[in-house]
C-alpha positions as CSV (number, residue, x, y, z in Angstrom):
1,X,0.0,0.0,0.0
2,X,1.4,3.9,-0.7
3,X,2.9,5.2,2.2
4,X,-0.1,8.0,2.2
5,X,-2.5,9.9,4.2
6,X,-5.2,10.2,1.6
7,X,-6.7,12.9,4.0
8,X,-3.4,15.5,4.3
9,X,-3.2,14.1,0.7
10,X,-6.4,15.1,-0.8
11,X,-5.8,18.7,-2.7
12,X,-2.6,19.3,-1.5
13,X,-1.9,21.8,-4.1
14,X,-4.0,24.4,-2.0
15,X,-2.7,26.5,0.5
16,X,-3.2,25.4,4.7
17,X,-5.9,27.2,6.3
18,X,-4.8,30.4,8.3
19,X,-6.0,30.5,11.8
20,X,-8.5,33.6,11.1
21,X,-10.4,31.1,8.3
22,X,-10.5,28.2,10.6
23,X,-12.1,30.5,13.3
24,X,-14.9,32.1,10.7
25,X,-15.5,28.4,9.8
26,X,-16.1,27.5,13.7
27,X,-18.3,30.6,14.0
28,X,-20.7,29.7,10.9
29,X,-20.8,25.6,11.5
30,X,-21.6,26.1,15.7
31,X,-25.1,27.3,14.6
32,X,-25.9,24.2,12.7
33,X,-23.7,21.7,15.3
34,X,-26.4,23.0,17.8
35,X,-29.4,22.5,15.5
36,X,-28.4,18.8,15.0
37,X,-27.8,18.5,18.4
38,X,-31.4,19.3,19.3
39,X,-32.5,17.4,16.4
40,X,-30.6,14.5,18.5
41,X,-32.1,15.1,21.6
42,X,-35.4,15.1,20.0
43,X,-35.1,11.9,18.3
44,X,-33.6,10.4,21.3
45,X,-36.8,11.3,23.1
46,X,-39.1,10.2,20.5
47,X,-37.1,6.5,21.0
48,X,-37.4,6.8,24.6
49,X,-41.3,7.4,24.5
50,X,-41.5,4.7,22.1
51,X,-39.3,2.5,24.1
52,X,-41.8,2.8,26.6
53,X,-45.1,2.4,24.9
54,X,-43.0,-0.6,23.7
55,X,-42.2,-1.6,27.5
56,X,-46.0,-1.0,28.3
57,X,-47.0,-3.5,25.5
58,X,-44.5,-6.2,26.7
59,X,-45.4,-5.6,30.7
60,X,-48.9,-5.7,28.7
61,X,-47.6,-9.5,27.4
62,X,-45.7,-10.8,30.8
63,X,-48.6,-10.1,32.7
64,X,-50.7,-12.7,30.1
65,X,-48.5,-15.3,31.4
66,X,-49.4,-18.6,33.0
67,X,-47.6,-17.3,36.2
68,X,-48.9,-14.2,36.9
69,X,-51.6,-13.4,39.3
70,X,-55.2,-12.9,38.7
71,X,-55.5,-11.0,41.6
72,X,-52.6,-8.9,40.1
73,X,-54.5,-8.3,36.6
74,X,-57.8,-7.3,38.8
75,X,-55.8,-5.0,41.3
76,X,-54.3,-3.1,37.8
77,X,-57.7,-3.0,36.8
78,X,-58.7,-1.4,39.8
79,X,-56.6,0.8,40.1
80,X,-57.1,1.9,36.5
81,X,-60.8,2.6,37.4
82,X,-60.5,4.3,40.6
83,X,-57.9,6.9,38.9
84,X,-61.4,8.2,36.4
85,X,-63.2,10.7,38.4
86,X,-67.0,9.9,38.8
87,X,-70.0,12.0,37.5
88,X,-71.6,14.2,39.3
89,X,-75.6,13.3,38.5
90,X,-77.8,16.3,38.6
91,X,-81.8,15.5,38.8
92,X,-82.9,14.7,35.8
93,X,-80.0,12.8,34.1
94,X,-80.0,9.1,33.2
95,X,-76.8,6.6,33.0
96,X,-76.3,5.3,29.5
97,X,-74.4,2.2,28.9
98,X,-73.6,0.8,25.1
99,X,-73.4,-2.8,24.4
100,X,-72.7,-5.3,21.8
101,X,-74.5,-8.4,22.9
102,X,-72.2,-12.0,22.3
103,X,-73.3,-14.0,19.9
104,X,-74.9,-12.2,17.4
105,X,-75.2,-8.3,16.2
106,X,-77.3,-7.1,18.5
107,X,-76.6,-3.4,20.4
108,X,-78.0,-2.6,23.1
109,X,-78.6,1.6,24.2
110,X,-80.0,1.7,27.6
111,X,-80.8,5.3,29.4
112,X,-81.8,4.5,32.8
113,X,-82.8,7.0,35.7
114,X,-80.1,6.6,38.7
115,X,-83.0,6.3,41.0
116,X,-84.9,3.8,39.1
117,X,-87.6,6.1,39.1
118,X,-89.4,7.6,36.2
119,X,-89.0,6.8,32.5
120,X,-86.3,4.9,31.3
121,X,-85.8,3.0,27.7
122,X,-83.7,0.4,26.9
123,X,-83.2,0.0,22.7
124,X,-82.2,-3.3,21.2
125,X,-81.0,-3.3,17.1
126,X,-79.9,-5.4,15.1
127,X,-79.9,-9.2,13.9
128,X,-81.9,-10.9,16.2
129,X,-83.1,-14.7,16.2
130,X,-80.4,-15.5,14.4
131,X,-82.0,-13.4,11.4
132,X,-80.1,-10.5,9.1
133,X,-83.2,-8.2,9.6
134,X,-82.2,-5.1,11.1
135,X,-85.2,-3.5,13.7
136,X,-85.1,-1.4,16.7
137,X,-87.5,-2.8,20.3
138,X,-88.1,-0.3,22.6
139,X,-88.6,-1.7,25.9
140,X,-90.3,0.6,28.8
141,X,-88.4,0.7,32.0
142,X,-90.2,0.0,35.5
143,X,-89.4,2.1,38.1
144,X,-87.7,0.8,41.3
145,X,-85.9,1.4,44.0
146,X,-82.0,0.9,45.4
147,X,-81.7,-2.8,46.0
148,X,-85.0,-3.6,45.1
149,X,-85.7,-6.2,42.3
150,X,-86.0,-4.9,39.0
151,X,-88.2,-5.2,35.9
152,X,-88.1,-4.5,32.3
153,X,-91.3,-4.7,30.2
154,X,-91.0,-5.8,26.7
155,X,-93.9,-7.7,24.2
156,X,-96.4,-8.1,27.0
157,X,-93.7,-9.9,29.1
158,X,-91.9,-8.8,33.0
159,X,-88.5,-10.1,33.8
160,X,-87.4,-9.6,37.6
161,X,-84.0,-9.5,37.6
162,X,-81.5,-9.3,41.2
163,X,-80.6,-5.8,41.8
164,X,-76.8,-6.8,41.4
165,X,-77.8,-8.4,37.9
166,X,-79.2,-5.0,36.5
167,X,-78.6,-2.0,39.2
168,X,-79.6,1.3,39.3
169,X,-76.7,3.9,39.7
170,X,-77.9,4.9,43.1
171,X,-78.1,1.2,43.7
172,X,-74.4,0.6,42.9
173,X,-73.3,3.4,44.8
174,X,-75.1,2.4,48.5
175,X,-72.8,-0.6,48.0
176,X,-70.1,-1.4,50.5
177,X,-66.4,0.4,49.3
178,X,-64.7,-2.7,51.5
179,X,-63.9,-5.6,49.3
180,X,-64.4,-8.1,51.3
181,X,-67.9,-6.4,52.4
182,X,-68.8,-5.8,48.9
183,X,-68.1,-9.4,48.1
184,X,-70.4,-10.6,51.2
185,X,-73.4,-8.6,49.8
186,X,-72.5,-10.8,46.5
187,X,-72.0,-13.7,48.0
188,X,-75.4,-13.5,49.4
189,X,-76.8,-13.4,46.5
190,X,-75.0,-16.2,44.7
191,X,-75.4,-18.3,48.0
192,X,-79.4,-18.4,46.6
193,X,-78.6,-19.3,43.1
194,X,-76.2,-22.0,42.6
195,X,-73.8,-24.3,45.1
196,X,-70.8,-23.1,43.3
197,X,-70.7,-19.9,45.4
198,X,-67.3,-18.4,44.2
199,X,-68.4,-19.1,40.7
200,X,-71.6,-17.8,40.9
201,X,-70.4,-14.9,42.9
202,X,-67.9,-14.0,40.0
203,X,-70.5,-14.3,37.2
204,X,-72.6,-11.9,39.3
205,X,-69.4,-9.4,39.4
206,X,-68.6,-9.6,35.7
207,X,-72.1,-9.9,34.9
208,X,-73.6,-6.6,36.6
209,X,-69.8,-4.9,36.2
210,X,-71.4,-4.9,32.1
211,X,-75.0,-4.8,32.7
212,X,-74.9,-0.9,33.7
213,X,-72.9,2.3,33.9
214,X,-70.8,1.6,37.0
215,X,-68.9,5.0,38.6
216,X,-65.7,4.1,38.0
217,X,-65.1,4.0,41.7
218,X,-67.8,1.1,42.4
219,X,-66.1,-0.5,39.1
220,X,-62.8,-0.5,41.5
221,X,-64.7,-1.9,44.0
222,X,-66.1,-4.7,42.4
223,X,-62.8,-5.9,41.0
224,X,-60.8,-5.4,44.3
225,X,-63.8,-7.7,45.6
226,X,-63.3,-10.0,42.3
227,X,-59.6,-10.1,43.0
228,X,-60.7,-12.1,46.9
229,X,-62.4,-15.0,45.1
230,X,-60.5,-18.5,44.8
231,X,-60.1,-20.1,42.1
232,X,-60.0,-17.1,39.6
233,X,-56.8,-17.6,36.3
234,X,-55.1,-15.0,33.7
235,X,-55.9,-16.0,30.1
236,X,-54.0,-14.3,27.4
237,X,-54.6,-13.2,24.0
238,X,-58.6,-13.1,24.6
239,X,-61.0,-11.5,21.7
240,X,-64.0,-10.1,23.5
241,X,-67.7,-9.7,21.9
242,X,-66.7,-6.7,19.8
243,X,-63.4,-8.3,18.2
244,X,-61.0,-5.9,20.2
245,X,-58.1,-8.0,21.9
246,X,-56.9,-8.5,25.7
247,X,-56.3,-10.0,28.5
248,X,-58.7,-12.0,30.6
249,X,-59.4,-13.2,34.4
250,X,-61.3,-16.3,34.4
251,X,-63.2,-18.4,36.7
252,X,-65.0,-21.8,36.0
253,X,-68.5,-22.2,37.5
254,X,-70.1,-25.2,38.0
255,X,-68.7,-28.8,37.5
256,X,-68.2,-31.7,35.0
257,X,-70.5,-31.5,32.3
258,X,-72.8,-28.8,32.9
259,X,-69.7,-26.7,33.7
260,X,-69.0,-23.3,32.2
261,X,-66.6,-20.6,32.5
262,X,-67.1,-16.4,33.1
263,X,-64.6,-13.7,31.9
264,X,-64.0,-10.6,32.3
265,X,-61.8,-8.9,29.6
266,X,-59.4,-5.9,29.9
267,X,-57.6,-4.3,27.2
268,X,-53.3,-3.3,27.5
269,X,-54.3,-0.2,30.1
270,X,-56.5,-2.7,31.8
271,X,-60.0,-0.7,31.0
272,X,-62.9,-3.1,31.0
273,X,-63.9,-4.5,27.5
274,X,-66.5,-6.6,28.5
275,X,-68.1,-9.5,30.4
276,X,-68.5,-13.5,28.4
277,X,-69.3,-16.7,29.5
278,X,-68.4,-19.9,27.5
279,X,-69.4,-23.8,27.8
280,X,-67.5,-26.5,26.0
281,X,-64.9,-23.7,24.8
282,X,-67.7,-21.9,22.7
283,X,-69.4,-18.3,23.8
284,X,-72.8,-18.6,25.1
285,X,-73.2,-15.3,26.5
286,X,-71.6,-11.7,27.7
287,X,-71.5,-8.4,25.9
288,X,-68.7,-5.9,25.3
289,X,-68.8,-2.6,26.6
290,X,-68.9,-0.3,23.6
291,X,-70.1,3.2,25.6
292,X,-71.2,4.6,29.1
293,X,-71.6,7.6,31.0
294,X,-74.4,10.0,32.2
295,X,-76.5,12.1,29.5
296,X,-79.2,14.7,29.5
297,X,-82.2,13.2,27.8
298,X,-83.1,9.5,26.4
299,X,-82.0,9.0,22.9
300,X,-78.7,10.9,24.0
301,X,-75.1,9.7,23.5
302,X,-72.2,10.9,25.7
């Protein structure tokens, strides 16, 4: 190889730089050496946020594991809840809650006075009886009290449903803010209903946590009590009613053959996507939570 320095090489026929050029070259380059530098800073930033979105999804993906904790997953999702501020109801307001039932098409729009008094409507549409025709029922809502067994009217036909399986706002928010309290007013109920008690009591939980706007403080509540049942597993990679993916908290209820399991499904931030409950590995029921909050009029959307 020549015995050269291609650098002091290169264009040696000109003349070395006198010390006033080099300084007027350090003066007009120190503006643009800063701009890059910021430019740096910025993109490091931008690869530190994503680094950590990136982090969030992968927590997201180690908290799916077979090892972790339900009562973990339920105690994020609690905590998620209780950090939403709840609505201030003024007289006159309903709660609205959006669903998209399992199983089929079918969306439900429900405006319901807090007190359970007064006019209410719940409004089903979509493909039901397995059919593609599209129509909306309009079912009246009965007026009842906190804790008091409800009723919806609809064709001619009443349904009384538990408080906990369809509860009024006010309802929800006379209920105990201890866990384990909150879970002995469920276990009550559940105690009348099947042997299975933990089961039963989780299905109740997951079932009314879906059936109603729940302050997002009672929606803490009921997970934290959740989170105190036995028995309760971490499924991964769940698809809820809507098709939106997440991670799941499961609890079998019942045994052998007439056995069936109840979800309740959280997205990465561990907000509540829904409520289903499968037998023999197939959906038979639930609904994904779609929209909620507290509105004017009936007919409105928050």
């Amino acid at each position: 190889m020549p015995d050269t320095n291609p650098l002091t090489e290169f264009r040696a026929d000109l003349p070395a730089p006198t010390s006033e050029y080099l300084s007027q070259t350090r003066t007009a380059l120190l503006p643009a050496m800063r701009h890059r530098s910021r430019l740096r800073m910025r993109i490091t930033v931008a690869g530190a946020t994503a680094a950590t979105a990136t982090a969030g999804l992968m927590a997201f993906a180690l908290v799916g594991a077979d090892s972790a904790s339900a009562a973990d997953v339920l105690d994020k999702a609690a905590s998620t809840a209780a950090a939403q501020p709840n609505p201030t109801v003024r007289p006159g307001q309903l709660s609205f809650i959006q669903t998209m039932e399992c199983g089929s098409k079918v969306t439900r729009m429900e405006w319901l006075p807090p007190d359970g008094k007064g006019a209410g409507l719940i409004r089903t549409t979509g493909s039901l009886n397995g059919t593609q025709e599209t129509k909306t029922l309009n079912h009246q809502w009965v007026g009842l009290g906190p804790g008091v067994e409800g009723a919806v009217v609809g064709n001619g036909d009443i349904a009384t449903l538990p408080a906990l399986f369809f509860p009024t706002y006010d309802f929800l928010l006379s209920l105990p803010t201890d866990p384990a309290a909150l879970l002995a007013v469920v276990d009550k109920e559940a105690s009348v209903i099947s042997t299975d008690r933990d089961g039963e009591a989780f299905w109740i939980i997951a079932n009314g946590a879906t059936s109603a706007y729940i302050p997002p403080q009672v929606r803490a509540n009921l997970f934290r009590a959740a989170a105190l049942i036995a028995g309760t597993k971490v499924v991964k990679n769940v698809t809820d009613c809507a098709g939106r993916h997440g991670i799941a908290v499961t609890r079998t209820l019942g045994s052998g053959s007439s056995s069936g399991t109840s979800q309740l499904v959280f997205d990465a931030d561990f907000q509540l996507l829904g409520f289903q409950s499968s037998a023999h590995d197939k959906v038979q029921g639930g609904r994904a939570v779609t929209g909620g909050g507290i509105v004017d009029a009936i007919g409105q959307v928050p």
